[in-house]
Every structure is written in C-alpha cells, then in structure tokens.
C-alpha positions in Angstrom: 137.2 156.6 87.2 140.5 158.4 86.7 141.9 158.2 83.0 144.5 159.4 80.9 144.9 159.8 77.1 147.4 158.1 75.3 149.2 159.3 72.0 146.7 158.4 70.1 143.5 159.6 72.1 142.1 156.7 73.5 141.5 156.2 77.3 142.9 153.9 79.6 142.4 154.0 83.4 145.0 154.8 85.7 144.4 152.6 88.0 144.5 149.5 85.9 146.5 147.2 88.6 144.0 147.8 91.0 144.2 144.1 92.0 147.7 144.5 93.4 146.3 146.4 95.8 143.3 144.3 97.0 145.3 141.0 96.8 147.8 142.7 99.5 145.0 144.2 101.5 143.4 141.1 101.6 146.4 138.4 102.5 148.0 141.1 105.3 144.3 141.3 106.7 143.8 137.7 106.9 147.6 137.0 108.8 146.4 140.0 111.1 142.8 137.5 111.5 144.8 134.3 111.5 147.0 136.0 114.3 144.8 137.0 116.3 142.2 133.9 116.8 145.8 131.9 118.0 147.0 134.3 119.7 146.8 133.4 123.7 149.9 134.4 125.5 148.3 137.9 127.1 151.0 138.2 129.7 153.6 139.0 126.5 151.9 141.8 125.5 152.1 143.4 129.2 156.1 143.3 129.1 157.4 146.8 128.3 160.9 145.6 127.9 160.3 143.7 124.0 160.0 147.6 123.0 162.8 148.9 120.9 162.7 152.7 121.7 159.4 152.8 122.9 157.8 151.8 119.2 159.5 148.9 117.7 158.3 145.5 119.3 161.3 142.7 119.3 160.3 139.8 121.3 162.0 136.4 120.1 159.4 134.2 122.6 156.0 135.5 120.8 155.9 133.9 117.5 153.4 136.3 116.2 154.1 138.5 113.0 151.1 141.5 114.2 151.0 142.3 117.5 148.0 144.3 119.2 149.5 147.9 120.5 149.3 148.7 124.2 147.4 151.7 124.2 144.6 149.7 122.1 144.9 152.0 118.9 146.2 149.3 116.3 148.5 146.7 115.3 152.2 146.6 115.1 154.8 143.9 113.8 156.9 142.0 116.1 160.4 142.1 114.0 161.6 139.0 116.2 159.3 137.0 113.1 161.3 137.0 110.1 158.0 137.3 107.9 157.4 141.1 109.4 160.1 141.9 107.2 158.8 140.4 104.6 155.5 142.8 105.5 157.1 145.7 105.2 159.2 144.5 102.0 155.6 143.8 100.2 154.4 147.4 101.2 157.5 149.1 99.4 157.6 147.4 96.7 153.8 148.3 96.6 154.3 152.0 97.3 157.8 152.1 94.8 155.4 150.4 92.4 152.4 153.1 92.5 155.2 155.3 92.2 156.6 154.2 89.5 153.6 153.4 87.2 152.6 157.2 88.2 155.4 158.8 86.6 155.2 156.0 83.4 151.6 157.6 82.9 152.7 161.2 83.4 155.3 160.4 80.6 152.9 159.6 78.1 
C-alpha cells in the first residue's frame, strides 16, 4: 500500500477514499448492465446520421444513456439523455478530486 508521512511521522495511506472510486465503478457499470438487458431497438444503432462528427452519438428517439459502438470496441454515451452529462460530470469531479487530494498530500 502507498503511504505518506505526516508532520509528525505516522503513516496514513494515500489512497484512503478508495471507496469513491468503487462506488462510481460500480453504479456506471450497473446503468451500462441495466442498459443493455432493455435495450431492443437494433435498427438505431445501424443509423450513421445520430453521429456528431463521426464520435459523438446524439439521437433524441433512443432513450439509452450507453450506447454499444459500431465497430464493437466499447461503449459510448448518447448525449440526447440528459443523465450522459451527468456521467461525464461524476467522472471530473472524480478526476479534479484525485487531483486535488494528490497535491493536499504532496503539501504535507
């Protein structure tokens, strides 16, 4: 385990928050699951035209937030769904707050 020494020599680990982490891992995995066992409507995925310069899908008829990619290598998120934003808001403020608690231990 990664630790660091405080002022007054004790260790603490690093990666204290660790739960963050596996909380958010866990809840975008099971919207991905959900998604996919109600997902139905194959003929959406074949349009071409939902694609916002060539990567960014936008299509206001699928109500799905994680949408299968075309060429079979992964997900992406359909920003016609108001909660993809919401996605990508949770990993920022995840990534700004490994950031930040980074330079808070290099401080001390």
């Amino acid at each position: 385990m990664v630790s660091t020494k405080n002022n007054a020599g004790s260790k603490k680990p690093l990666y204290k928050n660790i739960w963050v982490y596996v909380i958010t891992v866990a809840v975008i995995s099971a919207i991905a699951c959900f998604n996919r066992m109600h997902s139905n409507s194959s003929d959406l995925l074949k349009s071409k035209n939902h694609y916002i310069g060539g990567f960014i899908y936008n299509n206001k008829e699928d109500s799905r937030i994680f949408i299968p990619r075309d060429d079979g290598l992964g997900w992406t998120l359909n920003f016609a769904n108001g909660w993809s934003y919401m996605v990508v808001g949770l990993i920022v403020l995840i990534a700004l707050y490994s950031v930040l608690r980074s330079l808070e231990n290099d401080k001390k």
